[in-house]
DSSP file (Angstrom, degrees, kcal/mol; ACC not computed):
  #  RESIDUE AA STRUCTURE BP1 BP2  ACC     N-H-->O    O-->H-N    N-H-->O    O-->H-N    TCO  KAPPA ALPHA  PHI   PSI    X-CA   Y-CA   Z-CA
    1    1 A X     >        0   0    0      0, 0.0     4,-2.1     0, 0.0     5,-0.4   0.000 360.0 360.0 360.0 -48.4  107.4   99.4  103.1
    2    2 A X  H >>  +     0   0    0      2,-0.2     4,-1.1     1,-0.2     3,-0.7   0.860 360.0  40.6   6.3 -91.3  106.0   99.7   99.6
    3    3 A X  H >> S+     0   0    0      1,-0.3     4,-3.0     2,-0.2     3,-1.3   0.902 114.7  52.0 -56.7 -60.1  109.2  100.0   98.0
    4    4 A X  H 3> S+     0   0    0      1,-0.3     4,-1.6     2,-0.2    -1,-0.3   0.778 113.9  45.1 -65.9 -18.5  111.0   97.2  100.3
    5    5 A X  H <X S+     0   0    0     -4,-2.1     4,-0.6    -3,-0.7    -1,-0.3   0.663 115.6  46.0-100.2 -12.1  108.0   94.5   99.5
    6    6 A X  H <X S+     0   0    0     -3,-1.3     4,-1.5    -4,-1.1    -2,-0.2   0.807 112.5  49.3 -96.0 -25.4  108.0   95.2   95.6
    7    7 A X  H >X S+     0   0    0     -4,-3.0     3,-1.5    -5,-0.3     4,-0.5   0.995 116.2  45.0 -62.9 -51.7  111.8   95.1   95.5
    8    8 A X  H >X>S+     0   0    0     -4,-1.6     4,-3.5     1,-0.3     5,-0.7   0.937 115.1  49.3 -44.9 -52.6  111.4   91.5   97.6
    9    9 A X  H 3X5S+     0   0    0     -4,-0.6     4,-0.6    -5,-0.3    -1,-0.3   0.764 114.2  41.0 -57.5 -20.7  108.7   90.4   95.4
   10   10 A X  H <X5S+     0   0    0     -3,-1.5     4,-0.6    -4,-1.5    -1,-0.3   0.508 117.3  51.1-112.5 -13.7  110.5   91.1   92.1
   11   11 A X  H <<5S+     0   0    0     -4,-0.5    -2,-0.2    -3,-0.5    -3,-0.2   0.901 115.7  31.7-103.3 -26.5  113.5   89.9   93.4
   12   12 A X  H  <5S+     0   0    0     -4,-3.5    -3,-0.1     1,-0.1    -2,-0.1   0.862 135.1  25.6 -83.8 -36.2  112.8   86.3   94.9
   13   13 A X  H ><<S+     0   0    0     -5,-0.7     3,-2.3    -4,-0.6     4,-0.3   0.339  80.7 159.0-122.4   8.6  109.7   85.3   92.2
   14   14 A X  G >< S+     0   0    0     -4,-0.6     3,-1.2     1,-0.2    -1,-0.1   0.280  71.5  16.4   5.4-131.0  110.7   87.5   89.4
   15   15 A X  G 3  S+     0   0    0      1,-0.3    -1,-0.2    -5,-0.1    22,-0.1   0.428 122.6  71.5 -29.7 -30.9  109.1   86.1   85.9
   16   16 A X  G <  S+     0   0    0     -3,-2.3    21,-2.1    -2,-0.1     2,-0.4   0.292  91.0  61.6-105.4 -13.4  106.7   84.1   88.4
   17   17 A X  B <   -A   36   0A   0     -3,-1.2     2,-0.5    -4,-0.3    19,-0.2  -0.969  61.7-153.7-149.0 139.0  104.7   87.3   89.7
   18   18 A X        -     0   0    0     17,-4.2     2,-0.5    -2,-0.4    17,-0.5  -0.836  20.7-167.4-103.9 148.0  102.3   89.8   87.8
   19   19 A X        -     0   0    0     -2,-0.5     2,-0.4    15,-0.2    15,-0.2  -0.999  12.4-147.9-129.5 130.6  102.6   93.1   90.0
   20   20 A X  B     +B   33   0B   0     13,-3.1    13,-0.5    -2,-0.5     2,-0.1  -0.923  52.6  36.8-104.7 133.2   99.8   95.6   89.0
   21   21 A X  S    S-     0   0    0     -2,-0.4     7,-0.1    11,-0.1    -2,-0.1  -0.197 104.7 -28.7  90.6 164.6   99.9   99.2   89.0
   22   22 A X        -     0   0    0      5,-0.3     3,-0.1     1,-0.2     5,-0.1  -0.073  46.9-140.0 -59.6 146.2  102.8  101.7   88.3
   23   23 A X  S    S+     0   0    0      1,-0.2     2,-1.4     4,-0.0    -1,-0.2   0.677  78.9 100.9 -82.4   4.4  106.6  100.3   89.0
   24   24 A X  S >  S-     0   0    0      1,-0.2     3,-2.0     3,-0.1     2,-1.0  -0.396  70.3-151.1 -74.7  67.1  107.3  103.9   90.4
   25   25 A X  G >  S+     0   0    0     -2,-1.4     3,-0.7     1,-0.3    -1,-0.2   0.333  92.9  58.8 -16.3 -39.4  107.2  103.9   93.7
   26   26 A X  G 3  S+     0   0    0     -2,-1.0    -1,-0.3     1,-0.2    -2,-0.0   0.617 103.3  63.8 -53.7 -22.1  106.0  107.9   93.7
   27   27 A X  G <  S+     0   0    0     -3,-2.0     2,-0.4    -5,-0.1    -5,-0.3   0.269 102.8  34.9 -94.0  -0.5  103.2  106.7   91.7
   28   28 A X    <   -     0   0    0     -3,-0.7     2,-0.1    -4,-0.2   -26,-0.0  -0.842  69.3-115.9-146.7-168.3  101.6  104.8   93.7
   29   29 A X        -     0   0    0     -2,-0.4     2,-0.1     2,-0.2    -2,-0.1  -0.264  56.4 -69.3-115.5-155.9  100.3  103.9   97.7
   30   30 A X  S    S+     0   0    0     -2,-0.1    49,-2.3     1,-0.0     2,-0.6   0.109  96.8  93.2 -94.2  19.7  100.8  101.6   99.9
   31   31 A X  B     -C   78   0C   0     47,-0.2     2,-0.6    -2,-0.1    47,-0.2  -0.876  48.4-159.4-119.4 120.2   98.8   98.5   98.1
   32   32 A X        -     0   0    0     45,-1.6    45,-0.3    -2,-0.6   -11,-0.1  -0.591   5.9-168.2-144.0 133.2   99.8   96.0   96.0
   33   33 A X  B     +B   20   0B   0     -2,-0.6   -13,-3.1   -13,-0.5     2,-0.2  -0.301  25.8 157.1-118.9 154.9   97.8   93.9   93.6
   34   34 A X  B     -D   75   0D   0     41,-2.6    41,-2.1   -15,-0.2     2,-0.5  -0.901  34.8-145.1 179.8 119.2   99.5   91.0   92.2
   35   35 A X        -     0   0    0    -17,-0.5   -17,-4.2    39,-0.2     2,-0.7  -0.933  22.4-149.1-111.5 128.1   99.0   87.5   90.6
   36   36 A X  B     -A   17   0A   0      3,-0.6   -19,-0.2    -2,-0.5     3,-0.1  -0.858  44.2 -63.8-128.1 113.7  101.4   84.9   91.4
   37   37 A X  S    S-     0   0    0    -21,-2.1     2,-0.9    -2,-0.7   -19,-0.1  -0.212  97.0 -37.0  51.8-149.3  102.2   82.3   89.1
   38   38 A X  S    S+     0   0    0     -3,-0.0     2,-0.3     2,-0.0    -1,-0.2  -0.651 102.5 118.9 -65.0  72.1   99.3   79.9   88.1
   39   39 A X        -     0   0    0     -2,-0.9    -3,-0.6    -3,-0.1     5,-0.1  -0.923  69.1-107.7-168.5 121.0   97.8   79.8   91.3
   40   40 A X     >  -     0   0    0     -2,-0.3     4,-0.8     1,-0.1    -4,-0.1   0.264  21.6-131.5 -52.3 151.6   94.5   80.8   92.3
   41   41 A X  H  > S+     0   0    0      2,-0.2     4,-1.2     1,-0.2     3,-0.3   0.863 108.0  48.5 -83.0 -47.7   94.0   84.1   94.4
   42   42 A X  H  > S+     0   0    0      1,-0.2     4,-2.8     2,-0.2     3,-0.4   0.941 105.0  56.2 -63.1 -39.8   92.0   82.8   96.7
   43   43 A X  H  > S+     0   0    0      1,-0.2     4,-1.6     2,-0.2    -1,-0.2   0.872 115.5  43.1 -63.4 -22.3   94.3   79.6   97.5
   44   44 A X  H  < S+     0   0    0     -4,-0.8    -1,-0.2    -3,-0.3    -2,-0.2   0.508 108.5  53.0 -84.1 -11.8   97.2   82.2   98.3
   45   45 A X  H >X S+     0   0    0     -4,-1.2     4,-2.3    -3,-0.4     3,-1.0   0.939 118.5  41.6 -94.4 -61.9   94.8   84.5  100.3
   46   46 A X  H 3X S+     0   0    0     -4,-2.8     4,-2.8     1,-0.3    -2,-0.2   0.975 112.8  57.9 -66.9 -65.7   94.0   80.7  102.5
   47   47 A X  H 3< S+     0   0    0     -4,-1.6    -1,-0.3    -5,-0.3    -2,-0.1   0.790 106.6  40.2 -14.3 -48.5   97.5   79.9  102.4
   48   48 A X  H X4 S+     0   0    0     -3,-1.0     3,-2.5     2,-0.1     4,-0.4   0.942 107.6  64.0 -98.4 -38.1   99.0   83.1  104.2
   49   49 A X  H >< S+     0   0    0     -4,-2.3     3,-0.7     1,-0.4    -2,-0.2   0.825  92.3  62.1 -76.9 -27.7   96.3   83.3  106.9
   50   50 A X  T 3< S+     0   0    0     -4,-2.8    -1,-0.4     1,-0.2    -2,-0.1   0.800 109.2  35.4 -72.1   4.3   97.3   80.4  108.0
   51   51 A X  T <  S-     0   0    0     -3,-2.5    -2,-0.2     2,-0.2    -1,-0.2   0.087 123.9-105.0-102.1  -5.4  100.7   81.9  108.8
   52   52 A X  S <  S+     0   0    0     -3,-0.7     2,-0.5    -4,-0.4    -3,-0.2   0.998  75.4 139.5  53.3  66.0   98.6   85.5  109.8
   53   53 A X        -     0   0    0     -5,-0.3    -1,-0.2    -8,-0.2    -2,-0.2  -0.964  43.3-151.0-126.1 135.6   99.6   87.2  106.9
   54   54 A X        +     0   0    0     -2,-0.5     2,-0.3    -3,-0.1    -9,-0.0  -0.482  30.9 135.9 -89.0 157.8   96.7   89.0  105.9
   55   55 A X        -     0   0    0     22,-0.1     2,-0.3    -2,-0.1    22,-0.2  -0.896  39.0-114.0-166.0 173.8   95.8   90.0  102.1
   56   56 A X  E     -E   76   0D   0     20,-1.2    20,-1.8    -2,-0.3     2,-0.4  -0.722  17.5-165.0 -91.5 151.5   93.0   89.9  100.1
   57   57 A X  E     +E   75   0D   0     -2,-0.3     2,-0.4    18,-0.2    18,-0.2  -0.994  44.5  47.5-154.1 161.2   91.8   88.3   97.0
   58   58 A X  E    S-E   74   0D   0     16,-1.3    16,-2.7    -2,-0.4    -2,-0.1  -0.924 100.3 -38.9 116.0-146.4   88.9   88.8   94.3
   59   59 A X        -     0   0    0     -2,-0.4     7,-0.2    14,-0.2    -1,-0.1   0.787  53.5-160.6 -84.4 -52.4   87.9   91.6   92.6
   60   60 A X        -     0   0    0      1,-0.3    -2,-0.1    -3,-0.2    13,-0.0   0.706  67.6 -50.3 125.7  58.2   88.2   94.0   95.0
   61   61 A X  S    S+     0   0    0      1,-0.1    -1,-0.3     2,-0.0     3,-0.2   0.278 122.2  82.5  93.0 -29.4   85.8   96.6   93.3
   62   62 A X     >  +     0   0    0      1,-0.2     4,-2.9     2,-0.1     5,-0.4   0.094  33.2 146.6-122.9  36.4   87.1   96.6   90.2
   63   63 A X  T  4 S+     0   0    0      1,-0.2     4,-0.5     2,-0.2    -1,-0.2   0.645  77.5  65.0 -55.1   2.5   85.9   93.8   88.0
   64   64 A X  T  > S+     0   0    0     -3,-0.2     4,-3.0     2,-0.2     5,-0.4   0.873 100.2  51.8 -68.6 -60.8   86.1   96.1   85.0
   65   65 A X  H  > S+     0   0    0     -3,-0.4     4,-1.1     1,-0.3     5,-0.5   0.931 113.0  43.8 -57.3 -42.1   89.8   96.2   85.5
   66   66 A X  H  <>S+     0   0    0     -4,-2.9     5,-2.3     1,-0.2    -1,-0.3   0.753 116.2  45.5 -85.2  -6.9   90.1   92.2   85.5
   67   67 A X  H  45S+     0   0    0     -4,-0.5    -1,-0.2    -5,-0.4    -2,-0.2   0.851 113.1  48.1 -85.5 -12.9   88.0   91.8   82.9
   68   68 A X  H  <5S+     0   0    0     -4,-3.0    -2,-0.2     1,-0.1    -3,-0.1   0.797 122.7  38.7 -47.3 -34.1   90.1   94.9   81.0
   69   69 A X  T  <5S-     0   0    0     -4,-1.1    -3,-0.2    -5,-0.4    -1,-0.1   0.732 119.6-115.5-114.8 -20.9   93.5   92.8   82.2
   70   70 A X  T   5 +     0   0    0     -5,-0.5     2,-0.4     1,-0.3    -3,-0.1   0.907  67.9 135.6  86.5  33.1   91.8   89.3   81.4
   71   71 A X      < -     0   0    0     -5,-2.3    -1,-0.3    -6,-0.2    -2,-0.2  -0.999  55.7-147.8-145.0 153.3   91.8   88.0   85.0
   72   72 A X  S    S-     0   0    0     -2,-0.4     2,-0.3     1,-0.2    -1,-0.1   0.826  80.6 -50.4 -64.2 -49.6   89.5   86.1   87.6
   73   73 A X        -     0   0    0     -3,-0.1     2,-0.2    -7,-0.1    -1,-0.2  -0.961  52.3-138.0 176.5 158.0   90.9   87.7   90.2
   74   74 A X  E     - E   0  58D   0    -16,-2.7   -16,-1.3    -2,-0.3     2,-0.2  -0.953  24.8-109.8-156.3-171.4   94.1   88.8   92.1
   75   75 A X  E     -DE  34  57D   0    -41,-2.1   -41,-2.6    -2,-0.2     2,-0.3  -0.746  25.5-152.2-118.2 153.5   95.4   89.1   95.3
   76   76 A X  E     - E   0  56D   0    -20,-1.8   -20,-1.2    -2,-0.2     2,-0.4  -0.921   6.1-167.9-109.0 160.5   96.2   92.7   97.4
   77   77 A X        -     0   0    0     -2,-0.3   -45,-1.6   -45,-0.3     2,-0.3  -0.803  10.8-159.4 -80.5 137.8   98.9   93.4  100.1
   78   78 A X  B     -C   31   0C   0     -2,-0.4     2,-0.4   -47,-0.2   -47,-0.2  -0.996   6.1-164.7-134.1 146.2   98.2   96.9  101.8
   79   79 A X        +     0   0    0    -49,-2.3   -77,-0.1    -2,-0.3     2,-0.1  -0.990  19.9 161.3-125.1 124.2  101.6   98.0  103.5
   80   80 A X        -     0   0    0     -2,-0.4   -78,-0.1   -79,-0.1    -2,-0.0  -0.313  61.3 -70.4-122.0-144.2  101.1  101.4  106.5
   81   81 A X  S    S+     0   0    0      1,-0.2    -2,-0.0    -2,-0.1     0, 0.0   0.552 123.9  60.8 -91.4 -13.6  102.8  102.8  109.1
   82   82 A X  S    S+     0   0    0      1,-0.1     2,-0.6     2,-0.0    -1,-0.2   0.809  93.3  81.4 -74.3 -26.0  102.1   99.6  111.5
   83   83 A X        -     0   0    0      3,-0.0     2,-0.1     1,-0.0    -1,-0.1  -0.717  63.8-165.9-108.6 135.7  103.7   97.5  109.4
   84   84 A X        -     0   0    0     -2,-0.6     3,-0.4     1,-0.1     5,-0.1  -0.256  48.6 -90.1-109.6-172.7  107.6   96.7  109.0
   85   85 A X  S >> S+     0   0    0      1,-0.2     3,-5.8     2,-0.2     4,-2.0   0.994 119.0  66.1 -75.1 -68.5  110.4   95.2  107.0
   86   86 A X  H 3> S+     0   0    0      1,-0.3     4,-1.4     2,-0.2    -1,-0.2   0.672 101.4  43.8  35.1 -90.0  109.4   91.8  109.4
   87   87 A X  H 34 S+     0   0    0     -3,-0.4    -1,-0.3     1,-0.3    -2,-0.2   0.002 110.3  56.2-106.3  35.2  106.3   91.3  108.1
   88   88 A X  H <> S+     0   0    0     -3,-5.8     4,-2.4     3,-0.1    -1,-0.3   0.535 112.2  44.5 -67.4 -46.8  107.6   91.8  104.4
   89   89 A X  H  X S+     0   0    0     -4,-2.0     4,-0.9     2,-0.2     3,-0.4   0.884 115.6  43.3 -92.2 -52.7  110.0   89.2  104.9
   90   90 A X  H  X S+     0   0    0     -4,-1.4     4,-3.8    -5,-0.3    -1,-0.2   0.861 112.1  58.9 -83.2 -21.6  107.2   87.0  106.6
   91   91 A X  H  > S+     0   0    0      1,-0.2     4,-0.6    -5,-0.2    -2,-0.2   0.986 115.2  37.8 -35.7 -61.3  104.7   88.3  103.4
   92   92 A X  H  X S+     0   0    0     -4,-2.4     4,-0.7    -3,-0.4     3,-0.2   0.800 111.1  59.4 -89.9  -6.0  107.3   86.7  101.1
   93   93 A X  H  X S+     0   0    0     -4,-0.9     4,-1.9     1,-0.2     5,-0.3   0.943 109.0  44.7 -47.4 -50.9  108.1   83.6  103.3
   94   94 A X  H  < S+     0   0    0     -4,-3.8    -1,-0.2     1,-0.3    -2,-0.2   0.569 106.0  59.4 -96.9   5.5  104.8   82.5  103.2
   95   95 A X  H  X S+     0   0    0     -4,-0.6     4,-1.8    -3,-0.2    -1,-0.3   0.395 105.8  51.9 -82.1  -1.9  104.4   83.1   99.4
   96   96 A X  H  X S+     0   0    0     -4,-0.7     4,-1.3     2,-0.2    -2,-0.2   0.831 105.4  50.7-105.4 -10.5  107.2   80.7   98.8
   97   97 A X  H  X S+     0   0    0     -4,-1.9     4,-1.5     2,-0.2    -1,-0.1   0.605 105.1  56.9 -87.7  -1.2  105.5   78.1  101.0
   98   98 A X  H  > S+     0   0    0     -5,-0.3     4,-2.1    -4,-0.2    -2,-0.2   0.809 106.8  53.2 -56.8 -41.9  102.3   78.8   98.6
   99   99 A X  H  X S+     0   0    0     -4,-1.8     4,-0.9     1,-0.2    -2,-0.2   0.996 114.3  42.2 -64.5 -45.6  105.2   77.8   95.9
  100  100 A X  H  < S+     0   0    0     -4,-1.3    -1,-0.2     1,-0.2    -2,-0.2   0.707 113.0  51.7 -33.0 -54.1  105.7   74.6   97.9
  101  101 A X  H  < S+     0   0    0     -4,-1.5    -1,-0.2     1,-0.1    -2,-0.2   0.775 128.0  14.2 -69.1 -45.7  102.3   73.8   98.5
  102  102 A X  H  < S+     0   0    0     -4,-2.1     2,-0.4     2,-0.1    -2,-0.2   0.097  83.5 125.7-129.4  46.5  100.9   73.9   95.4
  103  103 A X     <  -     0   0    0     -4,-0.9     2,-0.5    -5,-0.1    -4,-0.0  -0.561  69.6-114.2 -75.4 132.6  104.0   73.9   92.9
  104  104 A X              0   0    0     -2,-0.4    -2,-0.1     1,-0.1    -1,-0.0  -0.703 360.0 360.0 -75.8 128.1  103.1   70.8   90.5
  105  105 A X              0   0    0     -2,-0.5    -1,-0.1     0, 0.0    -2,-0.0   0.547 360.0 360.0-110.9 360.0  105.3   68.5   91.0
């Protein structure tokens, strides 16, 4: 699920989305941390739960690493065995009505 949500993510919001951690899919687990566009981590975290897609946002432990990488915060996805292509495809639905909702118009 990994693989199938970084492929989506890079392929619909390309330039538009910072993805953190290694792009090798061998190299890394089932989480992925990720700043998307200008747009606050927490307003995207409030965004998808209203749809029920859960994620996180803050720090998330590691405030060494955002202040190393020179950010407030970012948001995670964690992807297991419960979860399916679905609810990748509703993951990136409901970032693109985050683009909707608070795209400056």
């Amino acid at each position: 699920m990994t693989s199938y949500a970084l492929e989506k993510l890079q392929g619909e919001f390309k330039n538009n989305i910072q993805i953190y951690g290694p792009q090798d899919i061998n190299n890394r687990g089932g989480i992925i941390a990720f700043n998307f566009g200008k747009y606050h981590p927490h307003d995207i975290a409030q965004i998808l739960d209203e749809i029920d897609v859960c994620v996180r946002a803050g720090h998330h432990c590691t405030m060494p690493l955002h202040n190393r990488l020179g950010i407030n915060a970012s948001v995670r996805a964690s992807f297991y065995i419960y979860n399916d292509k679905r609810d990748v495809d509703r993951f990136i639905d409901g970032l693109k009505n985050v683009e909707n909702i608070l795209r400056v118009k």
